[in-house]
C-alpha positions as CSV (number, residue, x, y, z in Angstrom):
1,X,137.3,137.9,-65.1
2,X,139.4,139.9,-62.8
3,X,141.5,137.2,-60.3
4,X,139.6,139.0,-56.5
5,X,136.3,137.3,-57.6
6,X,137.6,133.9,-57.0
7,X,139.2,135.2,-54.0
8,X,137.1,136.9,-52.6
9,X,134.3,134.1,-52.1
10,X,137.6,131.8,-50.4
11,X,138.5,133.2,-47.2
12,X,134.8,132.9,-46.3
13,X,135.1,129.5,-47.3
14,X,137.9,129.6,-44.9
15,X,139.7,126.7,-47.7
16,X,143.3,127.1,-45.9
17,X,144.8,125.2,-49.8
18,X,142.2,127.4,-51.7
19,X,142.2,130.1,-50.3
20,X,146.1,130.1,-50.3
21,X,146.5,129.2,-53.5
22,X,144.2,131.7,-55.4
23,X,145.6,134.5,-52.8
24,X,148.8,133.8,-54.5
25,X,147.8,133.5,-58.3
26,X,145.9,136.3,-58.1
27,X,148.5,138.6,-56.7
28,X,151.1,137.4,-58.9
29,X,148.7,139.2,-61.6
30,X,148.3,142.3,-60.2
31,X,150.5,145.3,-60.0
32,X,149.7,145.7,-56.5
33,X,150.3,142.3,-55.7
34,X,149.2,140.8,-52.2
35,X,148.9,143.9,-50.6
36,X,145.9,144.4,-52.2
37,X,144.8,141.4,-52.0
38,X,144.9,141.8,-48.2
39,X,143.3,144.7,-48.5
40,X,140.0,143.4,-50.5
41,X,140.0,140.4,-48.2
42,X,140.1,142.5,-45.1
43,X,137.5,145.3,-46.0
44,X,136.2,145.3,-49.7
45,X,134.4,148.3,-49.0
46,X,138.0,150.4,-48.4
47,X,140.0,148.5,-50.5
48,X,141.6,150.4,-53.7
49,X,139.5,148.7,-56.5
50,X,136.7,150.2,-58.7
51,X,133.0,150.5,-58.1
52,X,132.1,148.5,-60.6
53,X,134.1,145.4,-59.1
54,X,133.8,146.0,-55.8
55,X,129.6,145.8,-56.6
56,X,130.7,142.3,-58.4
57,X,132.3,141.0,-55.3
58,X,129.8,141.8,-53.1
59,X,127.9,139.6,-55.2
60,X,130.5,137.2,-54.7
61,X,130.5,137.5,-50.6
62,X,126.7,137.4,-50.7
63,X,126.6,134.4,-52.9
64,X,128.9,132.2,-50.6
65,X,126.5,132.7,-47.6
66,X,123.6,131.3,-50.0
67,X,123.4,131.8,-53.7
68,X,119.8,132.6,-52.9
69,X,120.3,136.1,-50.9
70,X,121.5,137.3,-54.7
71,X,119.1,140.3,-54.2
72,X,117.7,142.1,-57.7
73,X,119.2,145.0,-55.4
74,X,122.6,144.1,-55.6
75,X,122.5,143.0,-59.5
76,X,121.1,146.7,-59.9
77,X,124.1,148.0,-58.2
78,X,126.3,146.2,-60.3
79,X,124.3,147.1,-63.2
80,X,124.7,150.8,-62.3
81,X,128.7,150.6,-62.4
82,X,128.5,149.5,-65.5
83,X,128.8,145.4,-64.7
84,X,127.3,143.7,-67.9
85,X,125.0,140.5,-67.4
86,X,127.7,138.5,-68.9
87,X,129.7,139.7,-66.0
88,X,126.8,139.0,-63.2
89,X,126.5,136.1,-64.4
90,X,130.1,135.1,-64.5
91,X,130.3,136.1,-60.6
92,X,127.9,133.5,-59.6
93,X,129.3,131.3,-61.4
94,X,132.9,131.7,-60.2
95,X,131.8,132.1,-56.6
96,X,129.2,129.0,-56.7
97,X,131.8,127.0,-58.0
98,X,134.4,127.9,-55.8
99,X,131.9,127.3,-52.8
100,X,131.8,123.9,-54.1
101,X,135.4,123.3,-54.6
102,X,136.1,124.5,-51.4
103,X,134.2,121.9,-49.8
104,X,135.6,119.1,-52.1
105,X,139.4,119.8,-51.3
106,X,138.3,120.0,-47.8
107,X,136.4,116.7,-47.7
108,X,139.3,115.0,-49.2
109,X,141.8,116.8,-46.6
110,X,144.1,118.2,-49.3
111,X,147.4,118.8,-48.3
112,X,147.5,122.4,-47.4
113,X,151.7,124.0,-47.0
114,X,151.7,126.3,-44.0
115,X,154.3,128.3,-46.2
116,X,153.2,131.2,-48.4
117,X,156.0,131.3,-50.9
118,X,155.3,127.5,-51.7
119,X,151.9,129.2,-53.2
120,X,153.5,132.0,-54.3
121,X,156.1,129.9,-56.5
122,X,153.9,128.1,-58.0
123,X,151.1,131.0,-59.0
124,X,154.3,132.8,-60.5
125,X,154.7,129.6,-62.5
126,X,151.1,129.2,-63.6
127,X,151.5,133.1,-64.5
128,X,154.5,132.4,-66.6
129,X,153.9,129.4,-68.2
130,X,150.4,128.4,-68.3
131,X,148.5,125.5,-66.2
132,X,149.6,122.5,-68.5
133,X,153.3,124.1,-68.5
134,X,153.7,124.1,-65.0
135,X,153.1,120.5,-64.8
């Protein structure tokens, strides 16, 4: 699954840790690295990505605000940039969770750095070496 669907459900979580964290892990996968990031987070609908998972996020956004606004619309927008169910599917899923984890790391009042490269370093780590790695 491409690293912006996670992230794109976060800043509307507004999770400062999570929405951080994943900012940083998924740009230390891209080529385009945080800039586009930025960019998706600031306006999907001019950010450099394709159709076809620019129609996933917006599943993603809309899921968020209430999994139940998922229109058969939207899935047959998806459907007609070639997204596969699998990959429908997988959207909720990512974004529905997130929603919850969001809420979980903010209930518990996770420690949250104020310094982007703290996130940064440690996404580059995850990158490199895996999650059980970076330990």
């Amino acid at each position: 699954m491409n690293p912006l669907c996670e992230e794109t459900a976060k800043p509307l979580n507004e999770c400062t840790f999570c929405c951080s964290s994943h900012s940083a892990f998924a740009a230390a996968q891209l080529d385009a690295g945080m800039s586009l990031v930025d960019q998706v987070r600031t306006d999907l609908e001019t950010a450099p990505v394709s159709d076809k998972l620019r129609a996933l996020l917006r599943i993603a956004a809309v899921v968020r605000e209430d999994g139940r606004k998922v229109t058969t619309e939207l899935v047959a927008a998806a459907r007609m940039e070639g997204a596969t169910d699998v990959e429908i599917h997988d959207t909720v899923l990512i974004a529905a969770a997130f929603c919850m984890f969001n809420r979980y790391v903010d209930g518990l009042g996770t420690l949250a750095p104020d310094n982007p490269d703290r996130y940064a370093q440690s996404a580059r780590r995850i990158v490199d070496q895996g999650y059980i790695g970076s330990v």
